[in-house]
C-alpha positions in Angstrom: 31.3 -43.5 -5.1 31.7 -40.4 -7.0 32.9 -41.6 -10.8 32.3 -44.2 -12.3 34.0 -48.0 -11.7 33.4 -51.0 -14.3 34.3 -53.1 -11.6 31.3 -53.6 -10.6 28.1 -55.0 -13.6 25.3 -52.8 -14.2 22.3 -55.3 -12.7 21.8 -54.0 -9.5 19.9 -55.6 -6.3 20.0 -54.3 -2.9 20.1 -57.4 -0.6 16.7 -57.4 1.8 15.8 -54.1 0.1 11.6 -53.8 0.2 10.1 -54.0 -3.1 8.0 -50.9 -4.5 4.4 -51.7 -4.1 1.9 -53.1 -6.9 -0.8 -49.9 -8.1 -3.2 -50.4 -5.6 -5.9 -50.9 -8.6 -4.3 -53.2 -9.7 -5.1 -55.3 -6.4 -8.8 -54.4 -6.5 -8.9 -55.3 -10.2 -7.8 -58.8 -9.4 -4.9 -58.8 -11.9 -2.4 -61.5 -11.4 0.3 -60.8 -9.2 3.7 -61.5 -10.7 6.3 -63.6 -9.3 9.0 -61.4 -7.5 12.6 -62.1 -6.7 13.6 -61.7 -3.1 17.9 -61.4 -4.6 19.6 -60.8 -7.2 20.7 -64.6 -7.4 16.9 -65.7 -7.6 16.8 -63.3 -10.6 19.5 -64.5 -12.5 18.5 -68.3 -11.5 15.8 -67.9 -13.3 16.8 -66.4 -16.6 15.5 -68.4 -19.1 18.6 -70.0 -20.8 18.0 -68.9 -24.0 18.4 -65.1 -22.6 21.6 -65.8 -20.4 24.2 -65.6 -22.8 22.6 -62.4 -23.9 23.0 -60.8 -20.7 26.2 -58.8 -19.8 26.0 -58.5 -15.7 27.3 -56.1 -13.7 26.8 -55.8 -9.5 26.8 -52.4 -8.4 27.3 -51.4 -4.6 24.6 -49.9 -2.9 27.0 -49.2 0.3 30.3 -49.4 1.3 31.1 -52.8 1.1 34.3 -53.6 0.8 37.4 -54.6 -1.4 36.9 -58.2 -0.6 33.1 -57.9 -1.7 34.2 -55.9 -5.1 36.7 -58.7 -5.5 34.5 -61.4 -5.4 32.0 -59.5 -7.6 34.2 -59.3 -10.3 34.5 -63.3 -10.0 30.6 -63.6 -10.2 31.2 -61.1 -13.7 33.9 -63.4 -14.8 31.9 -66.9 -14.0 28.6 -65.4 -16.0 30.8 -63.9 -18.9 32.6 -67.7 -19.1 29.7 -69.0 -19.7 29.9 -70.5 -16.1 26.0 -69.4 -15.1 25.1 -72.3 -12.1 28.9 -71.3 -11.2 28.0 -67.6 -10.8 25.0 -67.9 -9.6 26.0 -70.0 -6.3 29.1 -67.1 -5.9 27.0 -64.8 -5.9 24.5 -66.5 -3.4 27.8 -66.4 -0.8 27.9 -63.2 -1.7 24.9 -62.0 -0.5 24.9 -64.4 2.6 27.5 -62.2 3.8 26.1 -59.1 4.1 26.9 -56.8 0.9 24.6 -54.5 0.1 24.3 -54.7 -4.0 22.6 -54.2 -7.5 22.1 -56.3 -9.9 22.4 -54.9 -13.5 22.0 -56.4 -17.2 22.9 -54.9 -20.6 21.3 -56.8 -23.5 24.1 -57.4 -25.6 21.0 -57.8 -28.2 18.2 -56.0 -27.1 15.0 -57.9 -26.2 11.9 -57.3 -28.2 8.5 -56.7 -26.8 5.7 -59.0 -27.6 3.7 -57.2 -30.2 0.2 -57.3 -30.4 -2.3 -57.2 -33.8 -2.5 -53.7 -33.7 -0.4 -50.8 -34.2 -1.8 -49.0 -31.7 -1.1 -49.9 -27.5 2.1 -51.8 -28.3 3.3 -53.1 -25.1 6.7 -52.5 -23.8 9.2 -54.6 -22.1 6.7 -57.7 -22.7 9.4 -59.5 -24.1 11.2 -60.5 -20.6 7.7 -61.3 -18.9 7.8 -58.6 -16.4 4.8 -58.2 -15.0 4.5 -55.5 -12.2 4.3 -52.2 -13.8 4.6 -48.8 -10.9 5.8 -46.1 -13.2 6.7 -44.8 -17.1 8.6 -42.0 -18.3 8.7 -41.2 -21.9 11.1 -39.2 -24.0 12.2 -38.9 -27.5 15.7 -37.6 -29.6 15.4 -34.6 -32.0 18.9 -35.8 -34.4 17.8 -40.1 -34.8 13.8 -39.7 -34.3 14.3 -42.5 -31.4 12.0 -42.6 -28.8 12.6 -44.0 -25.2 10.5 -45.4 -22.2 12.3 -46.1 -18.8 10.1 -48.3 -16.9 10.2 -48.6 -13.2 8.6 -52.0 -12.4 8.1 -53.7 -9.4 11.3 -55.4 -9.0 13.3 -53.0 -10.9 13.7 -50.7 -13.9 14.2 -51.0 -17.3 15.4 -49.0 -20.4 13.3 -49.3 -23.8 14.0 -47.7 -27.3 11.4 -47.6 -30.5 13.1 -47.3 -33.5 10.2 -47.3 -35.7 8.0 -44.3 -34.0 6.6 -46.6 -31.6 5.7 -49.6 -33.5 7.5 -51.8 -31.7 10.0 -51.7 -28.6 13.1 -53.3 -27.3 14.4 -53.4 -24.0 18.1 -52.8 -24.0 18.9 -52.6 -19.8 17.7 -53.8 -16.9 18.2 -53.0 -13.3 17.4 -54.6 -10.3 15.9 -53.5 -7.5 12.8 -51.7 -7.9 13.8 -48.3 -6.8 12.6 -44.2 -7.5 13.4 -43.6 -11.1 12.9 -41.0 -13.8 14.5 -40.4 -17.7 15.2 -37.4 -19.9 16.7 -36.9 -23.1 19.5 -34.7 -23.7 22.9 -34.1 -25.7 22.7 -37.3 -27.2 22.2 -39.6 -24.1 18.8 -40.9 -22.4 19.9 -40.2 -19.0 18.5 -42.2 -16.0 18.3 -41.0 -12.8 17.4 -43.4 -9.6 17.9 -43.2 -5.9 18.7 -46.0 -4.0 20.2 -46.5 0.0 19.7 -42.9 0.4 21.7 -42.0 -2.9 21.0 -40.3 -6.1 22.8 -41.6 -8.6 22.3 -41.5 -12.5 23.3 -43.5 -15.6 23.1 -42.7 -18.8 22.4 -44.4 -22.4 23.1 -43.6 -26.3 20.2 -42.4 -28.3 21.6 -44.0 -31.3 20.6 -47.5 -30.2 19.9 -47.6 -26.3 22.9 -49.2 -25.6 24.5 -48.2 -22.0 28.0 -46.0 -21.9 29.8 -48.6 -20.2 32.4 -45.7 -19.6 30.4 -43.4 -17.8 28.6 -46.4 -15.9 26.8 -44.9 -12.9 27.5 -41.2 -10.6 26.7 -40.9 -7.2 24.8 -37.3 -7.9 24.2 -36.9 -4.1 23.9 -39.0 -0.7 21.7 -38.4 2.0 22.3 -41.3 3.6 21.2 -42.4 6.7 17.7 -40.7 5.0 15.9 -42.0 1.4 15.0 -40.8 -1.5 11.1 -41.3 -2.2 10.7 -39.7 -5.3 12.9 -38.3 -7.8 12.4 -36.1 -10.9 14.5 -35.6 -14.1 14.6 -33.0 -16.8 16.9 -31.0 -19.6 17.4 -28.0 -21.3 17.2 -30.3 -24.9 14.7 -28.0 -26.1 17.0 -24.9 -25.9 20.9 -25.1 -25.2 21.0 -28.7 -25.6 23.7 -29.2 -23.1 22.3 -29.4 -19.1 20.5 -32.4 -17.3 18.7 -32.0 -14.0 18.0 -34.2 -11.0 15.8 -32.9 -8.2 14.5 -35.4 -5.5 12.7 -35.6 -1.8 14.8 -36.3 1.1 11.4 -38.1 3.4 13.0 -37.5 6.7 13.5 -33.4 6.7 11.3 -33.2 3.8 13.4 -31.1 1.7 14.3 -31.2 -1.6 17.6 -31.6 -3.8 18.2 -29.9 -7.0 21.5 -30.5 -9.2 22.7 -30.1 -12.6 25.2 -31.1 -15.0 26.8 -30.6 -18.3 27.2 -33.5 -20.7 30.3 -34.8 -18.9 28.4 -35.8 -16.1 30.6 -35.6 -13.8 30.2 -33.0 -11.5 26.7 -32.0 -10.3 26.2 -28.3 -9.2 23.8 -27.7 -6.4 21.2 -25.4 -7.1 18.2 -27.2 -4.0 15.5 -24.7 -2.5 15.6 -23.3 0.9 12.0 -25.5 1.5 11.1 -28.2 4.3 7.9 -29.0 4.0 8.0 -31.2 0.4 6.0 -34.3 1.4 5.2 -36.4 -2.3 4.2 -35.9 -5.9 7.5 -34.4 -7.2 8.0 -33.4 -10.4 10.2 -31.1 -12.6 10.8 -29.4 -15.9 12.6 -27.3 -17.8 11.0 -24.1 -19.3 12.1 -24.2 -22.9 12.5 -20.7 -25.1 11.7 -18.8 -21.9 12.6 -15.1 -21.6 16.2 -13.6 -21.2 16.8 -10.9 -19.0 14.2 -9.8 -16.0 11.7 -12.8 -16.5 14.6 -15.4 -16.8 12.9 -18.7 -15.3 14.1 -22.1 -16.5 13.7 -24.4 -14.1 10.1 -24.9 -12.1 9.0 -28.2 -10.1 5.7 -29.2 -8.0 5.2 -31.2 -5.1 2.4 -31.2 -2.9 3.2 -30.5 0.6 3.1 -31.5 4.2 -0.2 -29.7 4.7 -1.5 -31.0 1.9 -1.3 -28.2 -0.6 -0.1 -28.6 -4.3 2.9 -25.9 -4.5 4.5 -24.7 -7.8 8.4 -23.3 -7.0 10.3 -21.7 -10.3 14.4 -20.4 -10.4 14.5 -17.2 -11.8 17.5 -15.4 -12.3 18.0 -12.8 -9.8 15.9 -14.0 -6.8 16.6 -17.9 -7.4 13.6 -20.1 -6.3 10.3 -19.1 -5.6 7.6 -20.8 -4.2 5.0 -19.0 -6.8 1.5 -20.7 -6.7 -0.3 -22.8 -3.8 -3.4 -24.8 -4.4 -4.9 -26.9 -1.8 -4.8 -30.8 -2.6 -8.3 -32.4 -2.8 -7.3 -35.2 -4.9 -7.2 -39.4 -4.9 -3.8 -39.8 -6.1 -0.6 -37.7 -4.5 0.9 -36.6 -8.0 1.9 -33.6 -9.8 2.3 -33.5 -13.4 4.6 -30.3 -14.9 5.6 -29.1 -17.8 6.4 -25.4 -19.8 6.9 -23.6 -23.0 7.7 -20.0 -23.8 6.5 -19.0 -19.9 3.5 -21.0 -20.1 3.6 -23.3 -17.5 1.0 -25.9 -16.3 0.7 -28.3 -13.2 -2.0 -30.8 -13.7 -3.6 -33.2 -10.5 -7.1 -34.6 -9.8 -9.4 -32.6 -8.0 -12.9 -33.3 -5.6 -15.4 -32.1 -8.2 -17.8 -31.2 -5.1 -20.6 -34.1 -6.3 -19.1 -37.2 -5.4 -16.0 -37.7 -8.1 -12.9 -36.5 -8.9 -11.3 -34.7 -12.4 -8.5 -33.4 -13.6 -7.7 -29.9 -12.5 -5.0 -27.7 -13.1 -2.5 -25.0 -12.3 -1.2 -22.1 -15.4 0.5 -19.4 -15.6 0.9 -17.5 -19.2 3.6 -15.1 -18.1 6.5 -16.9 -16.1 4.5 -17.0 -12.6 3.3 -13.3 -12.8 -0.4 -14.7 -12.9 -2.2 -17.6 -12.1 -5.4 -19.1 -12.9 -6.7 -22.9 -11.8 -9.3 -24.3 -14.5 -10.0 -27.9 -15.3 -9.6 -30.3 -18.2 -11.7 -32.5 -17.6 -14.8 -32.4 -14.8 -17.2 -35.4 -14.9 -20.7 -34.8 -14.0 -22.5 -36.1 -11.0 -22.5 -39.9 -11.3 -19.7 -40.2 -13.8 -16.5 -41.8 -13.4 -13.7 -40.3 -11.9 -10.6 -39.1 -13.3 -6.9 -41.0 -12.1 -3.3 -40.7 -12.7 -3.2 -37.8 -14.8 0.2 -36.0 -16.7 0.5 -33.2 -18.7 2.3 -31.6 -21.6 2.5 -28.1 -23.3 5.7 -29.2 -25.1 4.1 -28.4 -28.6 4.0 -25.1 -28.1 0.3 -24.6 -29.7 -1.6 -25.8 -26.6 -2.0 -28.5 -23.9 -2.4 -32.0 -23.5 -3.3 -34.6 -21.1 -3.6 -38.3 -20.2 -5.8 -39.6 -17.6 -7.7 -43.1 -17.0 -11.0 -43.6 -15.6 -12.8 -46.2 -13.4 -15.8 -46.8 -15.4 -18.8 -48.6 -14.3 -18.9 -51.3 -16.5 -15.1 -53.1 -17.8 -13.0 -52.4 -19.8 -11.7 -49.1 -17.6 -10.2 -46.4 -20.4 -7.6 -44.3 -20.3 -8.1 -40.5 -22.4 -6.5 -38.2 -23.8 -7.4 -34.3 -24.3 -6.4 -31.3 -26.0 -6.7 -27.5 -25.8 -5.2 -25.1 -28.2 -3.5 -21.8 -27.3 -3.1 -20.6 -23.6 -6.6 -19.0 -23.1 -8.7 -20.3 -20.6 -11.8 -22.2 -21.4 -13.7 -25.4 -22.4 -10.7 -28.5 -23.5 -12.2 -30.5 -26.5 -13.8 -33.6 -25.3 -11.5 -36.3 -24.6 -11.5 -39.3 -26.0 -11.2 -43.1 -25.3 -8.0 -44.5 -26.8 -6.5 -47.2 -24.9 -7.4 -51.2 -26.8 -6.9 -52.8 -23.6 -8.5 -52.2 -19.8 -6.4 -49.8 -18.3 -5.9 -49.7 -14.4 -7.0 -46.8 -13.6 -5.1 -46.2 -10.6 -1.6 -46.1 -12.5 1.0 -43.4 -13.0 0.7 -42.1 -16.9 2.6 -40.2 -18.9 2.9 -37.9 -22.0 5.4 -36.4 -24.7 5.1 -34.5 -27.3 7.4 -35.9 -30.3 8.2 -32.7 -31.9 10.2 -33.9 -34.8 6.9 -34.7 -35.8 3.7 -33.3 -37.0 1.9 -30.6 -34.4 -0.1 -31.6 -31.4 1.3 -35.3 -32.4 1.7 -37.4 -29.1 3.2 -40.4 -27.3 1.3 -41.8 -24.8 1.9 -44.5 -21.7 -0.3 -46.1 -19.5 -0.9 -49.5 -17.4 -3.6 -52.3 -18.7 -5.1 -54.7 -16.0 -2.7 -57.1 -16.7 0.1 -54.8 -15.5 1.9 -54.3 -18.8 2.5 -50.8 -20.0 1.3 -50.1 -23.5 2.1 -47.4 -26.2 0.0 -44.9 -27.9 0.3 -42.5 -30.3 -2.1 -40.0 -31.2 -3.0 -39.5 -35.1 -1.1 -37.2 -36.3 -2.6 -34.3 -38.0 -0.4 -33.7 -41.3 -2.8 -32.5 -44.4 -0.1 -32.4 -46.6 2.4 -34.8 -48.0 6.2 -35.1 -48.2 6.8 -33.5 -44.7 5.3 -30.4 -45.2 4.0 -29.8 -42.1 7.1 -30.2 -40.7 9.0 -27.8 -42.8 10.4 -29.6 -45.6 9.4 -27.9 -48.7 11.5 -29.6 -51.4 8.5 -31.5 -53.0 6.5 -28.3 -53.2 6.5 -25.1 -55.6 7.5 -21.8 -53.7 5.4 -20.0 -56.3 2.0 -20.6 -56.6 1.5 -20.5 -60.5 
């Protein structure tokens, strides 16, 4: 399918389709394991009631199926929009029994409302529908309505969150089932979602104003590689600069290449701009390289992987030569994950590292000049007998320095998950990190972390897993010594001239 079709609902579920794995620390912490859905009927069967008449389903194919299975799908829409749920539900279960490969997708006509703790700080997101199976978090946020957003790829499926209130509180306004690859970027006033699922990369997209899903644009088949999958994919935008371009890239496991397309805001036709490379094994991630150079050094586009041999490689698209594979570091780490990110040619690839004594930190990969040198330096290297480091991401979005998120195993509970900060591109010591998370973190979960720029400098947003395999919310204090938005440029409160 190559444009977009409301005959189908956005609730997705691929019949049979495997489940993404639990974080395997989770298992060893002995956290609860949730209760998981082998269909899309099972799901909807047990909606609570109270949330059913909320939910606006859609079933999206996830193969060829048919114009007998469409048919009938739109009868399962029309029994759950009647009101008819058992109804539904059992046409739905035929449908299924047959063979046809589908999604199962809900838009909250109102959206749901995390469970909110006592504190400000580590609000959890997407509490409010009891998932319970965290795997993955991306963060992003909207320069024109201050909005952030958190996509959440769970166990059994993903979801889409927005804050309203700078992270106070969170509301989940889409959810999509199974759980499959997925990743989120803001851009031209959409939260676009991209996914892979039966060998296709496909992407949806959201409004910033309120969450909400464009119903018109529903979902686009960026790219199919089927008979292969889709591991892993990666999304990012040029938001920062032109405002106008979104980016899906993704690992094809069989050949072990990569795919790299782009867009303009219509989304509807996806240019193909993948590198010449076979040898991408895991660990993907992109970004886009905002107020980078015009001319000779023109780079906008980089990504990391680490490869079949097991080494962490950094690949850039410049103008003129297109990509190149730039920077190789061997891969000594506990986790397979690359963390990216750039500003101004400063570009940085974070990834835990074998410390040589017996634990693991958080190492990392920069170059101040667009990939014409390269250094690897740490930001953060526990001593002999310390904990080690897990799960780390980076950003250098602030364009003053770089930041990181990591979590820790330590020796006694609760496990913590840091952040840590640097200022300016020079190599050296990182001020030491500190302990921010309320609630146990599991330490072997992805992270993640943004820089919300419509706010004060070096001012971050920051996700990670707890041991009960919610996600929860952080943001760093933000460091404003003056009042009435000064700091951030608005200087109607203040005299120009000093008297």
């Amino acid at each position: 399918m190559s444009g977009p079709s409301r005959s189908i609902l956005v609730l997705i579920l691929a019949l049979g389709t495997a489940t993404v794995g639990l974080a395997a620390s989770a298992v060893e912490q002995g956290a609860k394991a949730p209760i998981l859905h082998a269909t899309a009927s099972s799901w909807l069967a047990d909606l609570a009631p109270d949330l059913r008449a909320n939910a606006d389903i859609e079933l999206e194919p996830l193969a060829d199926v048919g114009l007998a299975a469409i048919l009938q799908a739109d009868q399962v829409r029309e029994l759950w929009a009647a009101g008819r749920y058992p109804e539904a539900v059992r046409a739905l279960e035929s449908l299924e029994a047959s063979g046809a490969e589908l999604a199962l997708g809900v838009a909250w006509k109102v959206p749901v409302p995390s469970q909110q703790g006592k504190f400000y700080y580590d609000v959890p997101i997407g509490g409010g529908m009891g998932h319970a199976d965290y795997d993955d978090g991306t963060l992003d946020f909207d320069y024109a309505t201050d909005n952030l957003f958190a996509v959440i790829q769970w166990t059994e499926g993903w979801s889409m969150n927005i804050s309203t209130d700078d992270g106070a509180s969170w509301a989940e306004t889409f959810w999509w089932y199974p759980g499959v690859p997925t990743d989120m970027a803001v851009v031209g006033g959409y939260a676009w979602v991209g996914y892979a699922s039966s060998g296709e990369a496909r992407m949806r997209r959201f409004y910033v104003a309120d969450g909400g899903e464009d119903t018109g644009y529903d979902f686009y088949v960026v790219k199919s590689v089927a008979p292969n999958t889709i591991p892993e994919v990666a999304v990012t935008s040029n938001r920062h600069d032109s405002d106008n371009r979104i980016y899906m890239a993704y690992i094809v496991e069989e050949t072990n290449t990569i795919g790299w397309y782009w867009a303009d805001m219509l989304g509807a036709t996806w240019g193909d701009f993948s590198p010449a490379l076979t040898d991408a094994e895991e660990g993907l991630d992109a970004t886009w390289n905002p107020h980078h150079d015009f001319g000779s050094t023109d780079c906008p586009y980089w990504l990391s992987y680490i490869a079949t041999n097991s080494d962490i490689r950094v690949y850039s698209y410049c103008s003129g030569p297109g990509w190149v594979n730039d920077v190789n570091a061997y891969f000594t780490g506990n986790q397979p994950h690359t963390g990216i990110s750039a500003f101004a040619n400063n570009v940085y690839c974070a990834f835990t590292a074998d410390t040589g004594h017996g634990n693991e930190g958080v190492a990392y990969l920069a170059t101040d000049d667009a990939g014409g040198t390269w250094v690897q330096d740490d930001a953060f290297w526990p001593a002999a007998g310390e904990p080690s480091a897990y799960g780390p991401n980076i950003s250098v979005r602030s364009g003053v320095g770089r930041a990181v998120i990591f979590t820790t195993d330590e020796v006694d509970p609760p496990d913590a998950a840091w952040h840590a900060q640097r200022r300016g591109w020079a190599v050296g010591a990182w001020d030491a990190p500190f302990w921010f998370s309320n609630f146990d973190a599991s330490w072997g979960a992805r992270t993640d972390i943004e820089w919300l720029g419509n706010r004060c400098v070096m001012s971050y947003g920051l996700l990670y897993m707890a041991d009960d395999l919610q996600p929860y919310f952080d943001l760093t204090n933000e460091m404003c010594y003056f009042e009435g938005g000064f700091d951030s440029g608005n200087f109607a409160g203040w005299d120009v001239v000093v008297p």
